[in-house]
C-alpha positions as CSV (number, residue, x, y, z in Angstrom):
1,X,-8.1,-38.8,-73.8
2,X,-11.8,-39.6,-72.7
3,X,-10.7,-38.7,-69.1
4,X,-8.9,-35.6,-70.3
5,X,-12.2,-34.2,-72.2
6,X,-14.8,-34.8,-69.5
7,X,-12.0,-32.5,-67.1
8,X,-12.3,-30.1,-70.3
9,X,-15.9,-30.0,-69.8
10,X,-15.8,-29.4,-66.2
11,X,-13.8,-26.6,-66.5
12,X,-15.7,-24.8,-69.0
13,X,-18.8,-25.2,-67.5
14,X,-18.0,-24.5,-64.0
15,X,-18.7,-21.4,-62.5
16,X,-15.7,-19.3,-61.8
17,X,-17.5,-17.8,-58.2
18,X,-18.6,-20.9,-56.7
19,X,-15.9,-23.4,-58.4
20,X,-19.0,-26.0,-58.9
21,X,-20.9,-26.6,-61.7
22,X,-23.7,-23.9,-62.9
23,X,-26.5,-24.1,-61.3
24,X,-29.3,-22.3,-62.9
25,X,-26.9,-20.7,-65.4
26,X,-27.5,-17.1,-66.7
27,X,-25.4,-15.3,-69.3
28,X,-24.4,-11.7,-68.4
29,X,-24.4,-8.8,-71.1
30,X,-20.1,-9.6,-71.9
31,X,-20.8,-13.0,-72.8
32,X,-19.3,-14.9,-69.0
33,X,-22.2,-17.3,-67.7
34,X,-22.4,-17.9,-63.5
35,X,-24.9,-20.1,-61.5
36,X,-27.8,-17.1,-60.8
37,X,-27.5,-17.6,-56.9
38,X,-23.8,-16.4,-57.6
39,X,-24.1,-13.1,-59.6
40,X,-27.1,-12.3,-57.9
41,X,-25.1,-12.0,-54.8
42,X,-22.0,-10.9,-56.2
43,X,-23.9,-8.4,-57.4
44,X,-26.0,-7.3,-54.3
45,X,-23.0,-6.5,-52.4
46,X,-22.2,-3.9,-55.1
47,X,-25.5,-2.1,-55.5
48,X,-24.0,0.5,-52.8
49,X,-21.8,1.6,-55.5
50,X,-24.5,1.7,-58.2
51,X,-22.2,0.0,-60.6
52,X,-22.5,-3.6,-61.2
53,X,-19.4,-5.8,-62.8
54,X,-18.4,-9.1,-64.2
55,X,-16.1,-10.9,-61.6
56,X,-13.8,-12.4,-64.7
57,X,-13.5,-9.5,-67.4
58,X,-14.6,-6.6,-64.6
59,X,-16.7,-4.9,-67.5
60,X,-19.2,-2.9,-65.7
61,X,-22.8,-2.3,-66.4
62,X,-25.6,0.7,-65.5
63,X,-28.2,-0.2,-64.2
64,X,-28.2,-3.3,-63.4
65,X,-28.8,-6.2,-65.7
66,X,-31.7,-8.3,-65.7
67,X,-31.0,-12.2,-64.9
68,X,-32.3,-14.6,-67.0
69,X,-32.1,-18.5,-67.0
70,X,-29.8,-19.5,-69.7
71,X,-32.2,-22.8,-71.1
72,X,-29.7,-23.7,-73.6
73,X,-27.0,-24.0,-71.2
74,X,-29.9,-25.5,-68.2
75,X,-30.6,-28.4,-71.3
76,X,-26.7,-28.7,-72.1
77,X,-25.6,-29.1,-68.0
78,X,-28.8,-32.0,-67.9
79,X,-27.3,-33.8,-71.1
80,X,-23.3,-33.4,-69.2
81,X,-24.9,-34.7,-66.3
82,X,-26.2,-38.0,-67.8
83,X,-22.5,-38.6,-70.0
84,X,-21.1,-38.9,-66.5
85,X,-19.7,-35.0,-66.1
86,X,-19.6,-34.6,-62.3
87,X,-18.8,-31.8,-60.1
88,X,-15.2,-31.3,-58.1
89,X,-15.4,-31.8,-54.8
90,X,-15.7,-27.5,-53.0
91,X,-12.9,-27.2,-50.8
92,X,-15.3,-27.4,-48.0
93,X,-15.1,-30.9,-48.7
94,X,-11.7,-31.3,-47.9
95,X,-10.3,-32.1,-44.4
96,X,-8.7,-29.2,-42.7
97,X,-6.5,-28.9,-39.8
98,X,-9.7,-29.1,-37.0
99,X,-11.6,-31.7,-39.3
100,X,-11.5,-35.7,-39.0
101,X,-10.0,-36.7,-42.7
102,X,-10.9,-39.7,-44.6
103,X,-8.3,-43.0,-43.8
104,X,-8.8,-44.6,-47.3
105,X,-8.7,-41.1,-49.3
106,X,-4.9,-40.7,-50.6
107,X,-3.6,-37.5,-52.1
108,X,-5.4,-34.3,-50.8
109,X,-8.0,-36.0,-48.1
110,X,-12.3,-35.6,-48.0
111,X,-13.6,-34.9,-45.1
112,X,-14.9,-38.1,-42.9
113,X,-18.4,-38.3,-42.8
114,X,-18.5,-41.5,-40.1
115,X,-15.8,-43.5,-38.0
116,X,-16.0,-47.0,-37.6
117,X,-15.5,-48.8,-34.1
118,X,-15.1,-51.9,-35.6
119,X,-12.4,-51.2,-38.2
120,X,-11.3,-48.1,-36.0
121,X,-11.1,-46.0,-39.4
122,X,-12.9,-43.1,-40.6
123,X,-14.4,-42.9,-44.1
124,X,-16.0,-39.5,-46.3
125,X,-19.1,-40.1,-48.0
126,X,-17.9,-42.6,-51.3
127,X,-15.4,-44.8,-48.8
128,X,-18.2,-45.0,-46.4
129,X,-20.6,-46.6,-49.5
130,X,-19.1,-50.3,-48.6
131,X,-20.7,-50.0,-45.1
132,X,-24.0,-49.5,-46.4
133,X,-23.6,-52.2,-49.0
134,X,-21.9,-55.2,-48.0
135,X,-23.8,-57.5,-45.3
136,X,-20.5,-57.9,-43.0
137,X,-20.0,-54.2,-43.0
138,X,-23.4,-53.2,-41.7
139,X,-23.1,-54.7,-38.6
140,X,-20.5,-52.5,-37.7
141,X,-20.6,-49.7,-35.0
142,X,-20.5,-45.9,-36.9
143,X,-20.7,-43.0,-34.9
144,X,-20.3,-39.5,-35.7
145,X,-16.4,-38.6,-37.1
146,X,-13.5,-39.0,-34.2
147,X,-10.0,-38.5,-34.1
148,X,-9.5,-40.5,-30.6
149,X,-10.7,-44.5,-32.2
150,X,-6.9,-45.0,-31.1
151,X,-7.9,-44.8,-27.1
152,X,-10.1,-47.9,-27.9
153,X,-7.1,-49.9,-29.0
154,X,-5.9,-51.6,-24.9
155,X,-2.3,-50.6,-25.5
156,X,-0.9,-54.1,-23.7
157,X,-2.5,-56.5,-25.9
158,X,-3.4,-54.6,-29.1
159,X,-6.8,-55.4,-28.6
160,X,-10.2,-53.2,-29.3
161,X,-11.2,-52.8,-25.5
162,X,-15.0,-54.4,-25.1
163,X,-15.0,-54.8,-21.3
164,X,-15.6,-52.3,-18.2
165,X,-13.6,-53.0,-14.7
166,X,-16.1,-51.8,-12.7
167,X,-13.6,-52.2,-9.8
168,X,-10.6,-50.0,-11.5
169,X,-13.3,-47.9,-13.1
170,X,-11.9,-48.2,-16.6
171,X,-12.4,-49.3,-19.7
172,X,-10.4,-52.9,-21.1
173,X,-9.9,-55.8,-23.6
174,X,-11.2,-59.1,-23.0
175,X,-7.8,-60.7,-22.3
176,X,-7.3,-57.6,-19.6
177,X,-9.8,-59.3,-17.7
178,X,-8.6,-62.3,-17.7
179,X,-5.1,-60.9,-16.7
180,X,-4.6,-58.5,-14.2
181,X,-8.1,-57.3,-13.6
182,X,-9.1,-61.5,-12.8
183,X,-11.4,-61.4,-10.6
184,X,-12.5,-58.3,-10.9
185,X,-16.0,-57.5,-11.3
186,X,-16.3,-56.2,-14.9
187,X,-18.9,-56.4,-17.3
188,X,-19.4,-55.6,-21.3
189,X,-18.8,-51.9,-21.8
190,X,-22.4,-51.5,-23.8
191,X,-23.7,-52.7,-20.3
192,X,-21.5,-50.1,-18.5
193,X,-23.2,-48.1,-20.9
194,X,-26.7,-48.8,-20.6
195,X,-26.2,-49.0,-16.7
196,X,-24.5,-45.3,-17.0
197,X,-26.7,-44.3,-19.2
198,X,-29.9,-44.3,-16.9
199,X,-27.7,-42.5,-14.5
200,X,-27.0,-40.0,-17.3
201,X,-30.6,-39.5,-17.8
202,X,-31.5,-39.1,-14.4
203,X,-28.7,-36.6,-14.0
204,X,-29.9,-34.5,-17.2
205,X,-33.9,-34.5,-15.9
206,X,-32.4,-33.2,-12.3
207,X,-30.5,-30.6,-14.8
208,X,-33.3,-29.9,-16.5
209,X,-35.3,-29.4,-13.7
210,X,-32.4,-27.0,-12.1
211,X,-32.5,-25.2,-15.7
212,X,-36.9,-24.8,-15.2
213,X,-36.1,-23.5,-11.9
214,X,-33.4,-21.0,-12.1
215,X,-35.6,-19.7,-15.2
216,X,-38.3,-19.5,-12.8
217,X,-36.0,-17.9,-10.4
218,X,-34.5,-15.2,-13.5
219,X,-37.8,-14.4,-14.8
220,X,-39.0,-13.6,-10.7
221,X,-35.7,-11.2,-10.4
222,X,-36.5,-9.8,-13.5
223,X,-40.0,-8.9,-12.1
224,X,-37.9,-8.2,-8.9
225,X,-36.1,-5.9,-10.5
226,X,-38.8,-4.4,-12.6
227,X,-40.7,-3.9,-9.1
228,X,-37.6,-1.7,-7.9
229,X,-37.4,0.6,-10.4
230,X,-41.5,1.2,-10.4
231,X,-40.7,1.6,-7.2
232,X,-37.6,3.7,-7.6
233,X,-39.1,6.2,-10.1
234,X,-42.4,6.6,-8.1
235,X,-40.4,7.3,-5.0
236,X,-37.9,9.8,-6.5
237,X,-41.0,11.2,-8.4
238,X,-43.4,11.7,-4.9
239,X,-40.6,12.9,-3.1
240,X,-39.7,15.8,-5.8
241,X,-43.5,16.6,-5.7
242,X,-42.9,16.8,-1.6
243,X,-40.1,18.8,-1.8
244,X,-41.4,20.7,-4.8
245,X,-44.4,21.7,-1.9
246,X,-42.8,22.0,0.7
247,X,-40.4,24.7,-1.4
248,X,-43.4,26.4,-2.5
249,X,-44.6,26.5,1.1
250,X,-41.8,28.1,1.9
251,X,-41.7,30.3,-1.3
252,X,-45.4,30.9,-0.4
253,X,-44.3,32.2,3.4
254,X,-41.2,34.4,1.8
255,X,-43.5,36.0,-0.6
256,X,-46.1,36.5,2.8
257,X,-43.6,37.8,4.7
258,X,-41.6,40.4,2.6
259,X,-45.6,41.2,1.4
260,X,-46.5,42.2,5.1
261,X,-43.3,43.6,5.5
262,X,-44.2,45.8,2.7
263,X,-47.9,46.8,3.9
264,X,-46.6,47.5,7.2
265,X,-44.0,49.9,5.8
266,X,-46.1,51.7,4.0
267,X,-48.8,52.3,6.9
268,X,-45.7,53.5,9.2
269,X,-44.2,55.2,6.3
270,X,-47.8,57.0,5.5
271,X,-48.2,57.9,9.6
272,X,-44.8,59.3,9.4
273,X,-45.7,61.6,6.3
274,X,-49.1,62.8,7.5
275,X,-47.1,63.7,11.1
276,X,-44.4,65.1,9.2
277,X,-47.3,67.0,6.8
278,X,-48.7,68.8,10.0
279,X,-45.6,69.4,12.1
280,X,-44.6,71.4,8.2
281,X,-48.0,73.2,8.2
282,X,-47.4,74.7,12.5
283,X,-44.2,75.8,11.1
284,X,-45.3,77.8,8.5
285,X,-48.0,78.9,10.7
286,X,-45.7,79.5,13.2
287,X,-43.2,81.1,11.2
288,X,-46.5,83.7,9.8
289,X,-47.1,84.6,13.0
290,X,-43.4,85.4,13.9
291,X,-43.2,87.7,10.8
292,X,-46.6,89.4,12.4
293,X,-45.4,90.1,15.6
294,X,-42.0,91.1,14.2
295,X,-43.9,93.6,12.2
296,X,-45.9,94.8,15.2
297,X,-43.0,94.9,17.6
298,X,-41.4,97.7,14.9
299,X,-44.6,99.5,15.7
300,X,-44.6,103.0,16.6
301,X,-48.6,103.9,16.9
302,X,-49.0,102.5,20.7
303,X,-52.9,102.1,20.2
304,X,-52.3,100.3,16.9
305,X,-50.0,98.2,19.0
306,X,-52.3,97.3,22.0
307,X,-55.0,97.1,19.3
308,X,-53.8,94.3,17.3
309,X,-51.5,92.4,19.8
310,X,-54.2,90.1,21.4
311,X,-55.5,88.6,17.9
312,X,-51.5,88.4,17.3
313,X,-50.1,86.9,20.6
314,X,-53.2,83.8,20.5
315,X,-51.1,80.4,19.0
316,X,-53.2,77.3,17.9
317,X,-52.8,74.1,19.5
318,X,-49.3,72.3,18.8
319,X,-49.0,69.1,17.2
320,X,-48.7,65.9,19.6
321,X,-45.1,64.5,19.1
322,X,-44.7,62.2,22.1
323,X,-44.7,59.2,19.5
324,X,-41.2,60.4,18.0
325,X,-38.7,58.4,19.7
326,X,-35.4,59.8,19.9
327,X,-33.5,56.6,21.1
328,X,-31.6,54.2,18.7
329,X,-34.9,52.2,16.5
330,X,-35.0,48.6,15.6
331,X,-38.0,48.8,12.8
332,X,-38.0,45.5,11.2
333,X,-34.8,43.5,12.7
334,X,-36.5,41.9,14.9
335,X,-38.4,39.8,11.7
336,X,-35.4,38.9,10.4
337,X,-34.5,37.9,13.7
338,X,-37.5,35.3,13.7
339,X,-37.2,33.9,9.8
340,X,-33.2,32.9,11.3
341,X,-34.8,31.5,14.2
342,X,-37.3,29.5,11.3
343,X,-34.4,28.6,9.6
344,X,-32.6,27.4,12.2
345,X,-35.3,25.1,13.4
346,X,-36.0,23.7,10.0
347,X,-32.3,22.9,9.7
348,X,-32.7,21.3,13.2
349,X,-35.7,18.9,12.1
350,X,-33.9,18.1,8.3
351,X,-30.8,16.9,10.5
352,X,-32.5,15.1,12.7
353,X,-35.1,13.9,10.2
354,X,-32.8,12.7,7.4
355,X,-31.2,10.0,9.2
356,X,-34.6,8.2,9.7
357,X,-35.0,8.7,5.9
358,X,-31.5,7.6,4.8
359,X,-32.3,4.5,7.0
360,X,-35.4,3.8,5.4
361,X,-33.6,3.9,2.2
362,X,-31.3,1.8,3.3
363,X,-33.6,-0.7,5.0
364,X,-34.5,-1.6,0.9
365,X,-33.4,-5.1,0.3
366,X,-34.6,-6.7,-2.5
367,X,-33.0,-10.3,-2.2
368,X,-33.7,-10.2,1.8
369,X,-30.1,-10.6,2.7
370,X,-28.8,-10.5,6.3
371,X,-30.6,-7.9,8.0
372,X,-28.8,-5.0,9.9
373,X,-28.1,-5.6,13.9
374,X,-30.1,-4.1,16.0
375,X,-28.9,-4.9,19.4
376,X,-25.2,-5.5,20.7
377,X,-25.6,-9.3,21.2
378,X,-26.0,-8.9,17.7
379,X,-23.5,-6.3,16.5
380,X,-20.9,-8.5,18.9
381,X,-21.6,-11.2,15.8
382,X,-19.4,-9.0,13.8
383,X,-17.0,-7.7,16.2
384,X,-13.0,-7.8,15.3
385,X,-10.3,-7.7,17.1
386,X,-8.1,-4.3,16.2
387,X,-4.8,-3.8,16.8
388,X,-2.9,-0.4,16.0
389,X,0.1,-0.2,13.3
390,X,2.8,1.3,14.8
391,X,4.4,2.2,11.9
392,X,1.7,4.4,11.0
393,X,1.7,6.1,14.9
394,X,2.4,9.6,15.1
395,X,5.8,10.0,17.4
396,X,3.5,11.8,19.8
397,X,1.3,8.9,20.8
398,X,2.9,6.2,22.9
399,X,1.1,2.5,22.0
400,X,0.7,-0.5,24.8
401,X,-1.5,-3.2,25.7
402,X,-0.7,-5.1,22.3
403,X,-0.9,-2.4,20.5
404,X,-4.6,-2.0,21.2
405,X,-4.2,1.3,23.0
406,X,-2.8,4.5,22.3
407,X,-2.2,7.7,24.5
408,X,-0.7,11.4,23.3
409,X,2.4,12.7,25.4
410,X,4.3,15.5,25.3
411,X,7.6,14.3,24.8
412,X,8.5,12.6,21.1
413,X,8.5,8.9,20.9
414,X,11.6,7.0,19.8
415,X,9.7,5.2,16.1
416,X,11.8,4.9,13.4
417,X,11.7,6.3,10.0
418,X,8.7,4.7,8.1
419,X,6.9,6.2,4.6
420,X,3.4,5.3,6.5
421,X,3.8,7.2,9.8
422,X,1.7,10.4,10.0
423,X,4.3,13.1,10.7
424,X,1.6,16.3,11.2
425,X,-1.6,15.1,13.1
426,X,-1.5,12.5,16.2
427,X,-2.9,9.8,14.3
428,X,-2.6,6.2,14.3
429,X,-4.3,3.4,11.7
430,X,-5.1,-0.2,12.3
431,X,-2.9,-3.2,11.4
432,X,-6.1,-4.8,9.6
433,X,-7.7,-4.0,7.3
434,X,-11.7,-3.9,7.0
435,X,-14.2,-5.1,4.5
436,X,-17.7,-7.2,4.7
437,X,-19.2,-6.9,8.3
438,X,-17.6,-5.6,11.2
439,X,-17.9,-4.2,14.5
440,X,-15.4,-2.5,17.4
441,X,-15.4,-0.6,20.3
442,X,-13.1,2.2,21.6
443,X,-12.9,3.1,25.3
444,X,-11.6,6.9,25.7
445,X,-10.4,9.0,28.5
446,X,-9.3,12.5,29.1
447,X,-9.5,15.5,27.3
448,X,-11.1,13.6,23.8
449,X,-10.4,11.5,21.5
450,X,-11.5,10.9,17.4
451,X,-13.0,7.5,16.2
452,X,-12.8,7.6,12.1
453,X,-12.1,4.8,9.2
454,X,-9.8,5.9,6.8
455,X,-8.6,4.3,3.0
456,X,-4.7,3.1,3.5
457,X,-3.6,5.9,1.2
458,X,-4.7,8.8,3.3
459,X,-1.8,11.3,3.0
460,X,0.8,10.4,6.1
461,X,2.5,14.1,5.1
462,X,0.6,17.9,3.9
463,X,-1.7,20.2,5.5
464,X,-4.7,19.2,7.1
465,X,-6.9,19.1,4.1
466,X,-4.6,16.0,3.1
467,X,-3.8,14.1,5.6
468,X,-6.2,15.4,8.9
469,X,-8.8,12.4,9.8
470,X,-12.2,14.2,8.4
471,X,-10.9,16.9,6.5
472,X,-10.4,14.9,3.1
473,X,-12.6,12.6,0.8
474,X,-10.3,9.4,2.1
475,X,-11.4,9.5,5.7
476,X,-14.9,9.6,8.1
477,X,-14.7,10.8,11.7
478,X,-16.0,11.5,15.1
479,X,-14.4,13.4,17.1
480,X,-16.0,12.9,21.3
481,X,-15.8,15.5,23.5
482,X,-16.8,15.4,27.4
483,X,-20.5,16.5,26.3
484,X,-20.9,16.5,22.8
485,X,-20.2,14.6,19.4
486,X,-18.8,16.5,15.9
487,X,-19.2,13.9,12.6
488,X,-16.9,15.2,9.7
489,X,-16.4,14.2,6.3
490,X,-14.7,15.9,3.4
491,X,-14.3,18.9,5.8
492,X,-17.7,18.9,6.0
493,X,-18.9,18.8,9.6
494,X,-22.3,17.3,10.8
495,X,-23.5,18.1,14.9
496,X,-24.1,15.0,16.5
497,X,-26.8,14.7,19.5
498,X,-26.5,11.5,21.8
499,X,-25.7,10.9,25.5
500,X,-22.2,10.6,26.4
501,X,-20.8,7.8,27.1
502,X,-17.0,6.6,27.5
503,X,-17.2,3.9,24.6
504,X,-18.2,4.4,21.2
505,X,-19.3,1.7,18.7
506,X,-18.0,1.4,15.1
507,X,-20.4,-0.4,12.5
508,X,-19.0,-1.2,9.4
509,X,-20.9,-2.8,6.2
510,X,-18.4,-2.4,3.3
511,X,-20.3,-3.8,0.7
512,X,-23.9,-2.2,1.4
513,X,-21.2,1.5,2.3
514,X,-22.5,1.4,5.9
515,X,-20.9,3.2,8.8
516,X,-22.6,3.7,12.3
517,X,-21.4,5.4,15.2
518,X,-23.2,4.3,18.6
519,X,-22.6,5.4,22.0
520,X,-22.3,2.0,24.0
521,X,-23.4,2.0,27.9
522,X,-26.0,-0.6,29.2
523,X,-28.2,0.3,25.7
524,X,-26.9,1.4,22.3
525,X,-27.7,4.7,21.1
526,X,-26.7,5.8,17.5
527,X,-24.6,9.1,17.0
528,X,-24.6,8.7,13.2
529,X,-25.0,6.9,10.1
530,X,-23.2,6.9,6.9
531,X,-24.5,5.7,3.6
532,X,-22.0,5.6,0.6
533,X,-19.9,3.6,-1.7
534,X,-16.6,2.3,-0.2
535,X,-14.2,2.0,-3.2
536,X,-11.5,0.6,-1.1
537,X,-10.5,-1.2,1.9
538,X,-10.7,0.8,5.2
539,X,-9.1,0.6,8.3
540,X,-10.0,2.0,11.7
541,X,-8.2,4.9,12.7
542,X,-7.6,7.2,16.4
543,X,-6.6,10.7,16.9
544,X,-5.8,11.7,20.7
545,X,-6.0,15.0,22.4
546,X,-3.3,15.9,25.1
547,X,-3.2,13.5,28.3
548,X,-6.1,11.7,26.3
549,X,-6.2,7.5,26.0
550,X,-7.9,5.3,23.8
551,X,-8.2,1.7,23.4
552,X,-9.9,-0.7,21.3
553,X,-11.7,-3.4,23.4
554,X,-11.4,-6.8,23.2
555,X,-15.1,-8.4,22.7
556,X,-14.7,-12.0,22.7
């Protein structure tokens, strides 16, 4: 009956949030009491609501009551306390599925606050207490709670394994080593421990120095990479400034030149008038003078007539019109004649001038990786050897030579069906296909020939927006001629100025989106340079004009 009163107790002066006895109890306006870390929270997740409530009865209250300790209660918890009224274990306490439980514990299990190497058991807090207490116990090994004490039990001989073969590597029972491991060299496994325990150490200092200087190494990229984009923005800044100038240079020239245009109109425009003005005035004098001698011609009085006709028949000086051209004019075509020829040259410099600033972009490489080749030994570092698919081969080019050469011919080619063959345009794609580094070669003769890189799903079918090498977003070309080189892109075409030559180059750095034409004789010259981003694989790719042959070279 004692028993069943102190759980009477418990229950009425627990709090009905927290499960535990009250802690700091207050009493809320209906009478229910709660520890005041409980209802004060309880309560602070419902202020968005503006209404507050009482978590048993749900009466609510506006505003918001006031908490205050509950001393009767405080005094009354103090005196329970003393008579032996203890609080339930919180069901934190209690072992879960991922927790170690309590051996000794029966019925619903604590959780384990040690295990025991010696007894091989794990104990909560209260079951633990002996280990603390009795002499014998306290020389025993605890360590934090573990489900695996089992593995320390040798499963031959039932034994709690001591010993360390240092010869098998493993961990045993005495009478293991003086069984099958006899003779073995094996030593206490605290010594194994001490021994790999230095190591350990050692190990976490040359960790912990890695740690110091891969933080030294982050915080340098961060700079690094704080340095680029100073960089970055005061570049992109400067050079909108530049171009900003250079368009109000030529803003400022437009404005000059349609301004002189303008003052030179109106001076040839005002000479024309005031010619105009006195070529009007003879003919009205003429025209008076006319009606005069008409008038004196109709005369009848011969002495009037002789009288009057020499003041009469006297005309002034005519007006000088030898400047009026009759033949066709050209006024001001000739100035628009030299702004195109400006234009033109300024196109000329941009093309030629924005590769050397592409490459300079380009050339930006922040963690100093493997620098672009610069001569053909070093190119030849990347080179690949190509071979041509012929499933993808137009039934117009005839391969040979491995594969490695193609040539266009009039009469149709005996391929078989195959979704990848291009069906319109004499075109052929690699067998390989092309990422990191690489570099090839292409000899060509005849009539020319088109060098380009293409993604595998280039249309094989279409018009020549789809499937044309150059003419579409999935494909990069140049197409050689006997004296001159055309780059196109996205039907986009680019003049290319370089010496001719029989073999063209092909550069290819997928990651960095790289691709360089060169014309290849006893020095490398580059055609053109591509800088982009390569969201696929590419592989290299020929188009043939008629009676034309092209091979990719072997370079090693």
């Amino acid at each position: 009956m004692a028993q069943r009163g102190v759980q009477l107790d418990r229950e009425n002066f627990s709090c009905s949030i927290c499960l535990d006895l009250l802690k700091d109890p207050v009493t809320i306006p209906c009478g229910h009491s709660y520890c005041m870390n409980c209802i004060k929270s309880f309560w602070d997740e419902e202020d968005e609501k503006k209404i507050h409530s009482c978590p048993q009865c749900r009466q609510t209250f506006t505003p918001r009551p006031v908490l205050v300790k509950s001393t009767m209660l405080a005094d009354l918890m103090e005196e329970l306390k003393k008579t032996g009224l203890q609080a339930a274990p919180a069901d934190h306490c209690y072992a879960g599925p991922e927790d170690v439980a309590c051996d000794v514990c029966t019925g619903r299990k604590l959780k384990a606050l040690k295990s025991c190497l010696v007894c091989l058991a794990s104990y909560c807090e209260k079951h633990l207490q002996p280990h603390y207490d009795a002499a014998p116990l306290k020389k025993h090994k605890l360590v934090d709670p573990s489900e695996k004490l089992q593995e320390n039990i040798c499963s031959r001989h039932d034994e709690v394994m001591k010993m360390f073969c240092r010869t098998d590597q493993q961990i045993i029972c005495y009478l293991c080593s003086v069984d099958e491991h006899k003779g073995h060299d094996t030593v206490s496994a605290a010594a194994e421990r001490t021994e790999r325990q230095r190591e350990l150490e050692v190990s976490r200092q040359n960790i912990q120095q890695r740690i110091q200087d891969r933080e030294k190494d982050v915080k340098l990229l961060q700079q690094e990479v704080e340095a680029v984009n100073r960089s970055a923005d005061k570049a992109v800044e400067d050079s909108e400034k530049i171009f900003t100038e250079l368009i109000r240079l030529i803003q400022k020239r437009s404005s000059d030149v349609k301004q002189q245009i303008r003052s030179q109109q109106e001076t040839e425009v005002s000479r024309v008038k005031e010619l105009q003005e006195k070529l009007e005035q003879e003919i009205t004098e003429l025209k008076r003078k006319d009606a005069e001698l008409k008038k004196l011609s109709h005369t009848e009085d011969h002495n009037q007539f002789l009288h009057n006709y020499p003041s009469l028949s006297q005309l002034s000086e005519p007006t000088d019109s030898s400047s009026i051209n009759i033949r066709p004019l050209r006024y001001f075509e000739d100035v628009t004649l030299a702004v195109s020829e400006l234009r033109d040259q300024l196109q000329d410099i941009l093309r030629e001038k924005w590769t050397n600033i592409s490459l300079t972009v380009t050339e930006v490489d922040v963690l100093l990786s493997e620098a672009e080749p610069k001569t053909r030994a070093e190119f030849l570092k990347y080179s690949r050897e190509i071979t041509l698919d012929p499933n993808t081969a137009n039934t117009e080019l005839l391969l040979s030579g491995g594969n490695r050469k193609a040539v266009r011919m009039k009469q149709q080619q005996s391929y078989s069906s195959h979704p990848d063959r291009f069906t319109v345009y004499c075109q052929v794609l690699s067998r390989e296909s092309l990422t990191g580094r690489c570099y090839w070669e292409v000899e060509w003769r005849g009539e020319g020939v088109c060098v380009a890189v293409a993604y595998k799903d280039i249309s094989r079918t279409g018009d020549w927006k789809e499937c044309a090498f150059g003419f579409n977003d999935k494909s990069w070309v140049l197409r050689c001629d006997a004296n001159s080189y055309i780059f196109r892109f996205n039907n986009i075409t680019t003049p290319v100025s370089g010496p001719g030559s029989s073999r063209v180059g092909v550069y290819l750095d997928h990651r960095a989106g790289i691709l360089s034409f060169y014309s290849v004789s006893e020095t490398m010259t580059l055609l053109h340079r591509v800088q982009t981003t390569f969201t696929q694989p590419l592989y290299a790719g020929l188009f043939a004009f008629y009676g034309a042959t092209s091979e990719f070279c072997k370079l090693k």
